[in-house]
ZADO-1210 file (C-alpha; in nm, 4 decimals, padded with zeros to 6 digits):
<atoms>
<atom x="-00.3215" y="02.2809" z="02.0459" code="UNK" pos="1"/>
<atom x="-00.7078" y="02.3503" z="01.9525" code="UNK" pos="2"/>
<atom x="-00.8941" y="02.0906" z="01.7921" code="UNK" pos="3"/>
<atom x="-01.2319" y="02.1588" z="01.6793" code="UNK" pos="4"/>
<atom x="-01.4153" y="01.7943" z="01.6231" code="UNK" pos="5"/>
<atom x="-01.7344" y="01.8056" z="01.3888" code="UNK" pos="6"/>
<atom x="-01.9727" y="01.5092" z="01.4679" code="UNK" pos="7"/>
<atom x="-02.1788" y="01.4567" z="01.1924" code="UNK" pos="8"/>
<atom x="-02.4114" y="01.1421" z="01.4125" code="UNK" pos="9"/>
<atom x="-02.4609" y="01.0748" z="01.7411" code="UNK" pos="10"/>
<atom x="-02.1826" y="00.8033" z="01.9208" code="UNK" pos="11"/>
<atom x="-01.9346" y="00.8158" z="01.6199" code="UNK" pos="12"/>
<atom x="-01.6566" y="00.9017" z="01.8234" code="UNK" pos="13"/>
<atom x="-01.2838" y="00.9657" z="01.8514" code="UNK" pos="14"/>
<atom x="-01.1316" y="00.5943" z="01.9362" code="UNK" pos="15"/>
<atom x="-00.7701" y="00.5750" z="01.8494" code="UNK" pos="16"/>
<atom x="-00.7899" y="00.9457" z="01.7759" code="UNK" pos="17"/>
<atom x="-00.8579" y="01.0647" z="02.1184" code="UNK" pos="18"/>
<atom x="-00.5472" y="00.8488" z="02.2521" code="UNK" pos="19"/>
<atom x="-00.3359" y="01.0438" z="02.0034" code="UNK" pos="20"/>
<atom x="-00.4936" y="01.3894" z="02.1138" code="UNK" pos="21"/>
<atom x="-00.5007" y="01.3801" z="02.4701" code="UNK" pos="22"/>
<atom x="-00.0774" y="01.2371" z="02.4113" code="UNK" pos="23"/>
<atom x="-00.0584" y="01.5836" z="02.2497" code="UNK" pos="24"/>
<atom x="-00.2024" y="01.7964" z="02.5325" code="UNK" pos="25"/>
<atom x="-00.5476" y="01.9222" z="02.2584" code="UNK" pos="26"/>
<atom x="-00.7768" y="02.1021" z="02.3880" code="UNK" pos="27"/>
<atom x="-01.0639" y="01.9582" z="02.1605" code="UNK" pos="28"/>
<atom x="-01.3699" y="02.1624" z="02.1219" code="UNK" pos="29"/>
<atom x="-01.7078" y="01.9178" z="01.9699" code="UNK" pos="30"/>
<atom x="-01.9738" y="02.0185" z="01.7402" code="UNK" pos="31"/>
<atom x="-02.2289" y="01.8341" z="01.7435" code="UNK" pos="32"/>
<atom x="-02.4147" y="01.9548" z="01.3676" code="UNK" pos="33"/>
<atom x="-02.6524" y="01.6197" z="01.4552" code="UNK" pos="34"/>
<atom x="-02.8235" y="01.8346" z="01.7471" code="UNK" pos="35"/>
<atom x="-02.8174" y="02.1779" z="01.6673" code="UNK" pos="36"/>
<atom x="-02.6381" y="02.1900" z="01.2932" code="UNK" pos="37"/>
<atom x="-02.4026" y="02.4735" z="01.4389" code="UNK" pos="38"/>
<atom x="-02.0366" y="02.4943" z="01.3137" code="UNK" pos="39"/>
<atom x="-01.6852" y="02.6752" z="01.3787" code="UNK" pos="40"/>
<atom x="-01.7301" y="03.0305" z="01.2203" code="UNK" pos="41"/>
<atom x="-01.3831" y="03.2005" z="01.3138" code="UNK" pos="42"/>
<atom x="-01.1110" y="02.9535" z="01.2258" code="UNK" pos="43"/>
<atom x="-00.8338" y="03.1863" z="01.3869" code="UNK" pos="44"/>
<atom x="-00.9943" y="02.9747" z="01.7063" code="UNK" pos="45"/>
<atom x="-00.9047" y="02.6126" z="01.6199" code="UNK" pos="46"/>
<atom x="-00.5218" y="02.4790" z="01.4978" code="UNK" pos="47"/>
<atom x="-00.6912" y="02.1951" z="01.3447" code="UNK" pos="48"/>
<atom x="-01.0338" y="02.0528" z="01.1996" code="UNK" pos="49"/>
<atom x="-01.1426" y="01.6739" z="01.2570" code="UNK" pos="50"/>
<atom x="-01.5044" y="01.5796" z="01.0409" code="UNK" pos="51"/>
<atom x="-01.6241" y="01.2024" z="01.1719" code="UNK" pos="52"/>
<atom x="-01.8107" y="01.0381" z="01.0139" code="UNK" pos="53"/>
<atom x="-02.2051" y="00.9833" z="00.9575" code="UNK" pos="54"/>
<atom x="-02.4699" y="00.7644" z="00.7839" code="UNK" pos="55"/>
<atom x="-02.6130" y="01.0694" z="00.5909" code="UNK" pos="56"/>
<atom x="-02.4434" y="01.1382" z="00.2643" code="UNK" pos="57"/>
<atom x="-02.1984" y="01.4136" z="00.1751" code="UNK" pos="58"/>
<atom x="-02.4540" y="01.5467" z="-00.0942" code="UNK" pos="59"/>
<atom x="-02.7909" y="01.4934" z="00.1718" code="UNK" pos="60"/>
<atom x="-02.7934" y="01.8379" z="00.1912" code="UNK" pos="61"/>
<atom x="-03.1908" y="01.8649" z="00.1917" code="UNK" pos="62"/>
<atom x="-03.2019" y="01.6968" z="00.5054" code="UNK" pos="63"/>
<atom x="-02.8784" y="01.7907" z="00.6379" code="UNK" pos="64"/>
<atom x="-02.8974" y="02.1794" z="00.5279" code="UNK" pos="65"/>
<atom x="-02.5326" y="02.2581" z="00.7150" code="UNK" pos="66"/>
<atom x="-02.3486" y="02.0143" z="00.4571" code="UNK" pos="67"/>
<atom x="-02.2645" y="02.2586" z="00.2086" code="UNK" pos="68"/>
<atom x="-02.1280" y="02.5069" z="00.4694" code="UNK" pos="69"/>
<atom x="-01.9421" y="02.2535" z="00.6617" code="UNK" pos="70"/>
<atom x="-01.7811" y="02.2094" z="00.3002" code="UNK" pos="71"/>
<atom x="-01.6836" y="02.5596" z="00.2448" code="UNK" pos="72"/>
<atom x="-01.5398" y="02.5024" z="00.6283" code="UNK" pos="73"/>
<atom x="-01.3350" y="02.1954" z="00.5217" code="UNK" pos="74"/>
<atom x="-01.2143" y="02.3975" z="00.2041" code="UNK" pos="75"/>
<atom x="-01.1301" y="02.7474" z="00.4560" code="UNK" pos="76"/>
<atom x="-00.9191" y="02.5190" z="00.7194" code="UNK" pos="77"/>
<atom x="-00.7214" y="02.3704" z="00.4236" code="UNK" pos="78"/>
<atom x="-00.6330" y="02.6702" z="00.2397" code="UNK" pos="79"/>
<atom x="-00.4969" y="02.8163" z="00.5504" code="UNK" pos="80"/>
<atom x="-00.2297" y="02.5435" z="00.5655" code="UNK" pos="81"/>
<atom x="-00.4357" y="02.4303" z="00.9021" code="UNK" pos="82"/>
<atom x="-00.4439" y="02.0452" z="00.9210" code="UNK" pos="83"/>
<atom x="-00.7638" y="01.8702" z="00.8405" code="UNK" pos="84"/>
<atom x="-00.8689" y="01.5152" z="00.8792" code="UNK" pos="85"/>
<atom x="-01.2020" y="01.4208" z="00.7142" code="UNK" pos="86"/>
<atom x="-01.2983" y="01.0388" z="00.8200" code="UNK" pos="87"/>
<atom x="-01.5727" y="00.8375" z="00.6207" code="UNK" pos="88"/>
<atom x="-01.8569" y="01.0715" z="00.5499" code="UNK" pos="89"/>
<atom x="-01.5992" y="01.3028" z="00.6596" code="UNK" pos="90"/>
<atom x="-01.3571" y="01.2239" z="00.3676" code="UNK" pos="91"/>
<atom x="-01.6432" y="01.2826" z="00.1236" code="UNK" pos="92"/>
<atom x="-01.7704" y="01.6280" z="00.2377" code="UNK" pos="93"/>
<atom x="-01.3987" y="01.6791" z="00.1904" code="UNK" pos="94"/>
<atom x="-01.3859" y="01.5592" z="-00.1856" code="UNK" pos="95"/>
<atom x="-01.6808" y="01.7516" z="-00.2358" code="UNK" pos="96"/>
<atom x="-01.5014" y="02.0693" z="-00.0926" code="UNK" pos="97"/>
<atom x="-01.2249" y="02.0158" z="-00.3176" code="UNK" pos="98"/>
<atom x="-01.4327" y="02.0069" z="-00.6214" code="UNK" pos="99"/>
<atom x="-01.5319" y="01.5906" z="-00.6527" code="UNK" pos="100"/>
<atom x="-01.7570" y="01.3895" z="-00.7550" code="UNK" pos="101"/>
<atom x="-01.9272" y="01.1723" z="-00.5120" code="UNK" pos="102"/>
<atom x="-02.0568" y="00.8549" z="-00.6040" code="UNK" pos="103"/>
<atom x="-02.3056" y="00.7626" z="-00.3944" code="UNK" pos="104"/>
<atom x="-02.3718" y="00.3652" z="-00.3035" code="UNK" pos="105"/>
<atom x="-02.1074" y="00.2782" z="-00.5510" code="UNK" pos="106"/>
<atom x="-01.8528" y="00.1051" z="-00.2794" code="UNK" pos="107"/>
<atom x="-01.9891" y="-00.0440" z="00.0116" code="UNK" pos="108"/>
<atom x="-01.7717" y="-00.2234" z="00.2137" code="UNK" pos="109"/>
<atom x="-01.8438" y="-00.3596" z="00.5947" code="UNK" pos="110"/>
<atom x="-01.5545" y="-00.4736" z="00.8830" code="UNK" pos="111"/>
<atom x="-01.2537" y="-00.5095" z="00.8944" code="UNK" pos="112"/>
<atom x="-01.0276" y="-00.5214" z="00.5534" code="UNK" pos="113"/>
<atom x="-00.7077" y="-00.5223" z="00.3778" code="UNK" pos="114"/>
<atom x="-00.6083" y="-00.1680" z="00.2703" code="UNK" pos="115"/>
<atom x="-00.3143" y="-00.1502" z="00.0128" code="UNK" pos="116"/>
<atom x="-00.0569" y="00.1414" z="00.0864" code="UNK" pos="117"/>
<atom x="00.0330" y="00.3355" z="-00.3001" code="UNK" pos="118"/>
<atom x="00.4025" y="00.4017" z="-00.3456" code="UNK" pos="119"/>
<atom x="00.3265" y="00.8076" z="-00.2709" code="UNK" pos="120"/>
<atom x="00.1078" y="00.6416" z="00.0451" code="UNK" pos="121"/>
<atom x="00.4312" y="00.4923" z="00.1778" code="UNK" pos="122"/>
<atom x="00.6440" y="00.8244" z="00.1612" code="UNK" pos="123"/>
<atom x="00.3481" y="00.9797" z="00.3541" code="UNK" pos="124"/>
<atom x="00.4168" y="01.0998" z="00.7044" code="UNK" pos="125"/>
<atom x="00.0891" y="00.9617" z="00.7700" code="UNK" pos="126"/>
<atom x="00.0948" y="00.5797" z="00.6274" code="UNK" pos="127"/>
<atom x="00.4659" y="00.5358" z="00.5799" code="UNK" pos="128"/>
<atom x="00.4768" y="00.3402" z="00.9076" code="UNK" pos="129"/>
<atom x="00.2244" y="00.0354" z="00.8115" code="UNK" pos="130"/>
<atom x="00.4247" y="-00.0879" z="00.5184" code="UNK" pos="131"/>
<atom x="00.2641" y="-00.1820" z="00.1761" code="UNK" pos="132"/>
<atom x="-00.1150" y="-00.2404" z="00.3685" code="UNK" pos="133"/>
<atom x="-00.3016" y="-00.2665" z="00.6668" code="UNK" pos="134"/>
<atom x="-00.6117" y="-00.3712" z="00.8204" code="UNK" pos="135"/>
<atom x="-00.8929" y="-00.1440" z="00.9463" code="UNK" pos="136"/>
<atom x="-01.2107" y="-00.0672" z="00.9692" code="UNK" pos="137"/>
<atom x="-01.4744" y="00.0029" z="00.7143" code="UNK" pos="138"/>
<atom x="-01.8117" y="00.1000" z="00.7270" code="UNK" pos="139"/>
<atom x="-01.9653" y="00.3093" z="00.4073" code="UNK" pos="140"/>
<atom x="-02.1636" y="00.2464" z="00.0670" code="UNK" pos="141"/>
<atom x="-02.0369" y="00.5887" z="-00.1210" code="UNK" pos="142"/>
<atom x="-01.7028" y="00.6484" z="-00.2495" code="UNK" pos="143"/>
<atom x="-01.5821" y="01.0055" z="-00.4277" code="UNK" pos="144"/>
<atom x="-01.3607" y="01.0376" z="-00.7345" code="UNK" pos="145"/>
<atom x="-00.9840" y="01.1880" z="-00.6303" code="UNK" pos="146"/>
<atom x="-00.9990" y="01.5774" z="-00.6348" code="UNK" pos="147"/>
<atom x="-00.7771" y="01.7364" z="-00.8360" code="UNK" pos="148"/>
<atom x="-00.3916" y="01.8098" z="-00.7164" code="UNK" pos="149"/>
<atom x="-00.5074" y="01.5425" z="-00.4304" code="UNK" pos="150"/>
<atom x="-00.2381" y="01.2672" z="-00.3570" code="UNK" pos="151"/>
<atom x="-00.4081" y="00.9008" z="-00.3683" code="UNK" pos="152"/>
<atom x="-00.2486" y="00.7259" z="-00.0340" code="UNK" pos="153"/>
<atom x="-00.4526" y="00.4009" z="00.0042" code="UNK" pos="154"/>
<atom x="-00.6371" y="00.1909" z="-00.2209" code="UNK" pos="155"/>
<atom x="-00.8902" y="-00.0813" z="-00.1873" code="UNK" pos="156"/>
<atom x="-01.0678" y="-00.3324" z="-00.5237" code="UNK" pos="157"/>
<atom x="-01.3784" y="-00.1743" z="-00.3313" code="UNK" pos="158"/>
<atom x="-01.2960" y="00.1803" z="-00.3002" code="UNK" pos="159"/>
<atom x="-00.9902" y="00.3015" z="-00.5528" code="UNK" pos="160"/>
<atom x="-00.9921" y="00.6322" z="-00.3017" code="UNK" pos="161"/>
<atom x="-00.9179" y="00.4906" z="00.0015" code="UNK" pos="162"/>
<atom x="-00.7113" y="00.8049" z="00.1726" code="UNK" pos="163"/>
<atom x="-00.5805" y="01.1045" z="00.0361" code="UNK" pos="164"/>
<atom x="-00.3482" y="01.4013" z="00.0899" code="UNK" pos="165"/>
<atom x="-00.4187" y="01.8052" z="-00.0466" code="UNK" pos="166"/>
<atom x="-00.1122" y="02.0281" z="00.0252" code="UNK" pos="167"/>
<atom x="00.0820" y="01.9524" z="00.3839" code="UNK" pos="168"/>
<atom x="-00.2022" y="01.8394" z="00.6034" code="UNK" pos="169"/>
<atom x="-00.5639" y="01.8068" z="00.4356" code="UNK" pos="170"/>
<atom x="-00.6349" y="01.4101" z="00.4893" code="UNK" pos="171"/>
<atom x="-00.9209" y="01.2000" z="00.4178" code="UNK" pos="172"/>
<atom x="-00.9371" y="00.8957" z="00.4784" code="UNK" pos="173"/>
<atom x="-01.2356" y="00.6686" z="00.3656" code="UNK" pos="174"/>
<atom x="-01.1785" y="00.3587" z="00.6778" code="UNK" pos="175"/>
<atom x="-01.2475" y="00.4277" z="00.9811" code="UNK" pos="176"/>
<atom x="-00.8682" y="00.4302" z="01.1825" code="UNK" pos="177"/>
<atom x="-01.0142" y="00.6030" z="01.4717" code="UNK" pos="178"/>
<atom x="-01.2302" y="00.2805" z="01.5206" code="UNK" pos="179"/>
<atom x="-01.0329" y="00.0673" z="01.7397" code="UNK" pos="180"/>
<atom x="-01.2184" y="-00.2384" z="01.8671" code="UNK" pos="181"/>
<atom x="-01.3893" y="-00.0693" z="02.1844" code="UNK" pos="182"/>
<atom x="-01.5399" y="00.1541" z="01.9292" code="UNK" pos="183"/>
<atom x="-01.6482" y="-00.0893" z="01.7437" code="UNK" pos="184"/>
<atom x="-01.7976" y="-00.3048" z="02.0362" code="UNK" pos="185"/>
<atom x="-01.9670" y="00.0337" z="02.1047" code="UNK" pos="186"/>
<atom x="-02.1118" y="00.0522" z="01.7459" code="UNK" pos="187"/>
<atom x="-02.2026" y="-00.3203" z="01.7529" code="UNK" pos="188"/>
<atom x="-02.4095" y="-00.2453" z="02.0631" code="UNK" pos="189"/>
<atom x="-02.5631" y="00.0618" z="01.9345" code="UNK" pos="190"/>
<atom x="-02.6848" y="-00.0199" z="01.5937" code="UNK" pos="191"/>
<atom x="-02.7483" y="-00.3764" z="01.5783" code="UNK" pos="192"/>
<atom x="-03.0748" y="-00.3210" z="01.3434" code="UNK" pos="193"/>
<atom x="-02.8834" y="-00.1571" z="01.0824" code="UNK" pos="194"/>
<atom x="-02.5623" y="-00.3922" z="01.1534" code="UNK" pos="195"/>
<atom x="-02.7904" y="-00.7050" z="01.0567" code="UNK" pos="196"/>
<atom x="-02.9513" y="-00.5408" z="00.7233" code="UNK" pos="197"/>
<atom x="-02.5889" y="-00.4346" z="00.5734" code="UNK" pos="198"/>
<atom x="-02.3720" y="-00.6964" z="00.7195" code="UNK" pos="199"/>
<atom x="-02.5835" y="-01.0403" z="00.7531" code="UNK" pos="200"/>
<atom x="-02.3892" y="-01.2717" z="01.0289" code="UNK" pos="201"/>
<atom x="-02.1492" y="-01.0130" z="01.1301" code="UNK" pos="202"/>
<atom x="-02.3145" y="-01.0058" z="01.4381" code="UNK" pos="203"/>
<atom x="-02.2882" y="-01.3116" z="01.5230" code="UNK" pos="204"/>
<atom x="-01.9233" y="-01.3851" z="01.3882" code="UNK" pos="205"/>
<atom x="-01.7848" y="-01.0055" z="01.5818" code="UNK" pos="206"/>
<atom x="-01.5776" y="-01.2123" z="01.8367" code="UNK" pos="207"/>
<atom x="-01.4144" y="-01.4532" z="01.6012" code="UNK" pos="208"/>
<atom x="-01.3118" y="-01.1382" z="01.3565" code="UNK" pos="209"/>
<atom x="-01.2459" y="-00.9064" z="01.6614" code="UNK" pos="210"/>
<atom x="-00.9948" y="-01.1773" z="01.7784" code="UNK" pos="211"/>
<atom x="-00.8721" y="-01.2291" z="01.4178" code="UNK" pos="212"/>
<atom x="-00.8539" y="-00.8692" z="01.3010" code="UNK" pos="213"/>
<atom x="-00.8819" y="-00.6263" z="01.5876" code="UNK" pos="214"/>
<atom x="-00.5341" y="-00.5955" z="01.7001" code="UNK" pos="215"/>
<atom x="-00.3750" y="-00.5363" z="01.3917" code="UNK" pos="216"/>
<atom x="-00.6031" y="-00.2882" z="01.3202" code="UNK" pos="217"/>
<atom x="-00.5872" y="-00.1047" z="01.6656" code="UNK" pos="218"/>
<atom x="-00.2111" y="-00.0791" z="01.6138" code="UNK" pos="219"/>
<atom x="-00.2261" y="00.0655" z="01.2700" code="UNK" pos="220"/>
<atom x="-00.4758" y="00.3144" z="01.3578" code="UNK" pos="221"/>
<atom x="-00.3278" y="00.4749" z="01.6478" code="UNK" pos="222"/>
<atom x="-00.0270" y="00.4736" z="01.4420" code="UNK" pos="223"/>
<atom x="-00.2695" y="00.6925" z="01.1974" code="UNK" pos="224"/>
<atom x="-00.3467" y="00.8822" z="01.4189" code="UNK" pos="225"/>
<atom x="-00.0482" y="00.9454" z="01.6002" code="UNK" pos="226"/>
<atom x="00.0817" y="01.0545" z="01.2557" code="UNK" pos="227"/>
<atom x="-00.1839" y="01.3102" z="01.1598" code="UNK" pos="228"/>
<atom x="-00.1789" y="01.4956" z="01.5359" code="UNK" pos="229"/>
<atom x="00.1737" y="01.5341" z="01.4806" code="UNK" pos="230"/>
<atom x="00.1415" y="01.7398" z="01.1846" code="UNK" pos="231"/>
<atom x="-00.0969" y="02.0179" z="01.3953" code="UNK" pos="232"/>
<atom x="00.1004" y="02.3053" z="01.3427" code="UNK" pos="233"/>
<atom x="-00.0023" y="02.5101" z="01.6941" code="UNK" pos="234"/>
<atom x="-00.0446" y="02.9008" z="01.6436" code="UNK" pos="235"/>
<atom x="-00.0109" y="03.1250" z="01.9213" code="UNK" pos="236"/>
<atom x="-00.2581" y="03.3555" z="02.0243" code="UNK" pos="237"/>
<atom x="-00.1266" y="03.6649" z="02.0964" code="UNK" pos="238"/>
<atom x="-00.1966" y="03.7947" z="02.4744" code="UNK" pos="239"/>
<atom x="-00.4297" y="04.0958" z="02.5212" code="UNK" pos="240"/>
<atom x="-00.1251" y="04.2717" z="02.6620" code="UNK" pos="241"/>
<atom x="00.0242" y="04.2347" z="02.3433" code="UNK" pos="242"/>
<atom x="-00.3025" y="04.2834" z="02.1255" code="UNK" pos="243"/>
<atom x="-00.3294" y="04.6522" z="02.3068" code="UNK" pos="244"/>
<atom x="00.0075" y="04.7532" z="02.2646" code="UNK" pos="245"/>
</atoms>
């Protein structure tokens, strides 16, 4: 199973996602666009394509000039019936690909929250194991109206577009599932400045909510996870003995 993993900023991460993975055997394969902006060009290569998340937005494509390819890549994955997880930013490159409008610093939300599961969310493969809602992680200011023919999953008073399904396995999902609480201890250490200015007294109330909130929202987001590696569909490469033949 090949797993090419776009990461979009430096220390986002694979969390609860990397569990799930390395249960599956992946090989993953990283690009980091952040340091060199280069992305998958043969998609025979990967089974699957994972886009984390980022503080730029899905439409910053003056100062991020690889967006609107990485959109076209999103788009060339799903249309091959290859499974495709979009996270975050991730999730709104992915609307965009699909033909959406993002809205950007329409929904910020912060922490962890209550995410409400739609009736089409709980026949999912990928929710329909955390009941009518869970808690997890958020941390964004845009949002992104539902593409067309996309399935609306999970919901939020914040964010009306809070996961989503195109065809078998396109996903996006706008919390962050992957970030379990060592992620989030990581992201607490690494971006305290910008923690402060979006989040005042988060800070300093982390422990109490990571005691309150954290292992609930572990559990449901390797359960996420677990769900959306299981839908990889792994093609076989054909050996050169049987390429020459």
């Amino acid at each position: 199973m090949r797993v090419a993993v776009v990461e979009n900023m430096r220390n986002t991460g694979l969390g609860a996602l990397a569990k799930a993975l390395d249960e599956a055997g992946a090989d993953i394969e990283w690009f980091r666009v952040w340091q060199d902006g280069i992305l998958p060009q043969d998609i025979s290569r990967h089974d699957a394509l994972v886009v984390l998340g980022g503080e730029q937005s899905a439409r910053d494509d003056e100062a991020h000039p690889y967006l609107p390819e990485l959109a076209r890549l999103s788009r060339r994955f799903g249309d091959a019936g290859k499974a495709v997880l979009g996270i975050c930013l991730g999730s709104q490159i992915l609307a965009r690909a699909y033909g959406a409008d993002n809205l950007l610093g329409a929904a910020r939300e912060f922490g962890w929250h209550n995410i409400g599961v739609t009736g089409e969310g709980r026949a999912d493969p990928l929710l329909s194991a955390l009941g009518g809602e869970f808690t997890i992680f958020e941390w964004h200011a845009d949002t992104f109206t539902l593409p067309e023919g996309a399935v609306r999953l999970a919901t939020s008073p914040v964010a009306e577009n809070q996961a989503f399904r195109i065809g078998r396995a396109v996903y996006g999902t706008q919390f962050h599932f992957e970030a379990n609480t060592s992620v989030v201890e990581e992201w607490k250490a690494d971006f305290p400045e910008t923690i402060a200015r979006i989040a005042p007294g988060w800070l300093e109330s982390h422990a109490e909510l990571a005691a309150r909130h954290g292992g609930a929202a572990d559990a449901a987001g390797l359960a996420i996870a677990r769900a959306w590696v299981s839908l990889i569909e792994r093609q076989e490469i054909a050996s050169l003995t049987e390429a020459s033949a």
